[in-house]
N, C-alpha and C positions, 0 to 999 in steps of 0.2 A: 747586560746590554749587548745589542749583535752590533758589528758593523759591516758596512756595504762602500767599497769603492765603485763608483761606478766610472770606467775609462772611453771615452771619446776620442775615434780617433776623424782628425778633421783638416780639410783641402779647399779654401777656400767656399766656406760653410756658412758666411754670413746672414743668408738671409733664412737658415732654415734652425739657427742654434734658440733662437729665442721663444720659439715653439715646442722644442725640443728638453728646453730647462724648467720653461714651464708646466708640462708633461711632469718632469720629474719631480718639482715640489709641488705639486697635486700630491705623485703618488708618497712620499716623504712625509705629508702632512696628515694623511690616513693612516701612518704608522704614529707618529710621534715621537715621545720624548725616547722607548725603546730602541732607537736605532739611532746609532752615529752611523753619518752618513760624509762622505765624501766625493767632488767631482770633478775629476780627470779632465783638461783636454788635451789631447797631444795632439801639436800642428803644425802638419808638415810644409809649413814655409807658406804659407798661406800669399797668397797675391793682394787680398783684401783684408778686412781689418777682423779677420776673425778671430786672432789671439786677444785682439784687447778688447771685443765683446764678448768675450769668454770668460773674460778677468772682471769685466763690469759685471756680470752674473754671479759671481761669483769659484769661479772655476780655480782650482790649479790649474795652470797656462804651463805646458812645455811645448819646444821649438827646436824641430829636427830640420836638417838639410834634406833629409833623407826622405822622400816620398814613396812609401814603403808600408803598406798597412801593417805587416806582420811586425815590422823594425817597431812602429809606433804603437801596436800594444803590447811588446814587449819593453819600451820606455816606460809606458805607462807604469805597466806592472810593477816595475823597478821602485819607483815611486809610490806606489801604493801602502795605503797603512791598514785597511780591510781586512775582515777575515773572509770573507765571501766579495771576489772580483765580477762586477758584469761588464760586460762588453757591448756597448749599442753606438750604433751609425748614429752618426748628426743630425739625420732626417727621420730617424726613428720613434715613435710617442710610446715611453710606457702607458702601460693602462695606468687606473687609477688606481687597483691596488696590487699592483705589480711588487712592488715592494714587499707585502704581507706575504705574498705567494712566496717570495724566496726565501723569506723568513721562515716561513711554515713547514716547506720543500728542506730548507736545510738542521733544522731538527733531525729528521731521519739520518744518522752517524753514518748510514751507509748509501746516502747519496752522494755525488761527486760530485753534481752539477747538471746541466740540463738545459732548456730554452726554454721560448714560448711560443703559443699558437700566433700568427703572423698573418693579421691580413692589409691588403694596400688601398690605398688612399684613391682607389679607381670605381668606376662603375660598369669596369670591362668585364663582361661577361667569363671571359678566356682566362684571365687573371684569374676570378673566384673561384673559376674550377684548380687552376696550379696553386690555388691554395688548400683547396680540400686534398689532394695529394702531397704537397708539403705538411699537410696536418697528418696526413697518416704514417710519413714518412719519420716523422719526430715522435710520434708514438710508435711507433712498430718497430721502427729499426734502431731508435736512438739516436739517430744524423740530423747535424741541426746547420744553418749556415750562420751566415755574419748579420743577416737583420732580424733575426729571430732573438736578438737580445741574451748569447751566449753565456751563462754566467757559472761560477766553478768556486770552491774554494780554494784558498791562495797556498795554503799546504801542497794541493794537487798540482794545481798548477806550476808551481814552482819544480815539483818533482816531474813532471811531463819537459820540463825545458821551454816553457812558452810556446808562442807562435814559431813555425819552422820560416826564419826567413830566408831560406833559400826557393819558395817559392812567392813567383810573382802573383800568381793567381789562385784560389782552394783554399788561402793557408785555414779560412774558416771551419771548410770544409775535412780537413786533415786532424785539425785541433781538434774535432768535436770527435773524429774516429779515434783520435788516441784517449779520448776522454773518458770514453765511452769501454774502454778496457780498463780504468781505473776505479771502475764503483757504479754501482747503480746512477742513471740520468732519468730525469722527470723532463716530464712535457709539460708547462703550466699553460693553465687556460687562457692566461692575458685577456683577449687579444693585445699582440702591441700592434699599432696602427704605422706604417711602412711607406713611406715614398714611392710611389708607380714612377715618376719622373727615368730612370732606368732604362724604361719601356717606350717611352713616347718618341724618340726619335727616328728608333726601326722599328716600332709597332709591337706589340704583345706577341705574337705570334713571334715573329722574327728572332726577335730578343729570348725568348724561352729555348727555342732551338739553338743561338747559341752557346745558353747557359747550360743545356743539354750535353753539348758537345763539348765543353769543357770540363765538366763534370766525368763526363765517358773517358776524354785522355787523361784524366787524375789518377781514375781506377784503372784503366790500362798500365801506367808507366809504375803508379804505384805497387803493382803487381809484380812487377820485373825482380 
């Protein structure tokens, strides 16, 4: 039997966790009795009641002061009883047989871990193009971010030292590069289906540029 932690980390996440869970026992229920399955959430102080609709779904519920993505899935981790850890945002939907893919993906002894193809929950034209570039970027280069459903075995991981929480911003971004030296990483086809909400405040365009620009002062400083 394999097992899957899968860790959430969540900030006042109310109204998007129960779409979210249900995503996951769809995909749970297309594996079956094969898979012990467990579900993380770690919550960073939430303003609303999202720890104890995490708990009514049936979640492990952890509660940090600390508003902190990298800090909370590194709690998580801690807690974990998995042999293969994934990593998905609140607002993120596995597919339906997202599960099988990882399952499948991690037979291969020298895969380390990997993501999934990512598209958003938009009908913005601009969007489904930074997806077809985030899809070749996950296959070509191996870089994956934080809503592509990052997922790793907990051996590696552990050896990697988790999330670097010394940064505030990337740590996704950084996790997946040092990952990504520790063993072969898969692309899986998912799609997981991704919250556009990110985007709608300053518009797709806006918002890409300055995920752009974050991205460019990572690889800058990380260079140094």
């Amino acid at each position: 039997m394999s097992s899957i932690s899968i860790i959430i980390p969540a900030l006042n996440e109310s109204a998007n966790l129960s779409a979210t869970f249900a995503a996951i026992r769809s995909a749970a229920d297309s594996v079956g009795s094969s898979l012990s399955l467990e579900i993380i959430v770690v919550d960073a102080n939430s303003d609303d009641n999202t720890a104890e609709l995490a708990q009514t779904l049936g979640a492990k519920v952890l509660i940090t002061p600390r508003r902190q993505r990298a800090h909370q899935l590194n709690l998580g981790t801690l807690s974990a009883s998995g042999e293969v850890l994934l990593f998905l945002h609140a607002d993120t939907h596995l597919p339906p047989h997202g599960l099988d893919q990882i399952m499948a993906a991690m037979k291969d002894n020298e895969v380390a871990g990997g993501g999934f193809v990512r598209f958003f929950d938009s009908p913005s034209k601009f969007l489904g193009f930074t997806r077809h570039l985030a899809t070749w970027r996950s296959r070509n280069l191996g870089v994956f971010l934080g809503d592509q459903g990052i997922f790793v075995r907990r051996s590696i991981c552990e050896a990697l030292g988790g999330f670097d929480e010394t940064r505030v911003l990337c740590e996704d971004l950084d996790f997946s590069r040092r990952l990504r030296s520790s063993g072969r990483v898969v692309a899986l086809p998912g799609p997981l289906i991704s919250s556009a909400r990110r985007f709608e405040r300053l518009g797709p365009f806006r918002q890409t540029l300055i995920d752009l620009w974050l991205t460019a002062k990572y690889f800058i400083f990380s260079a140094r």
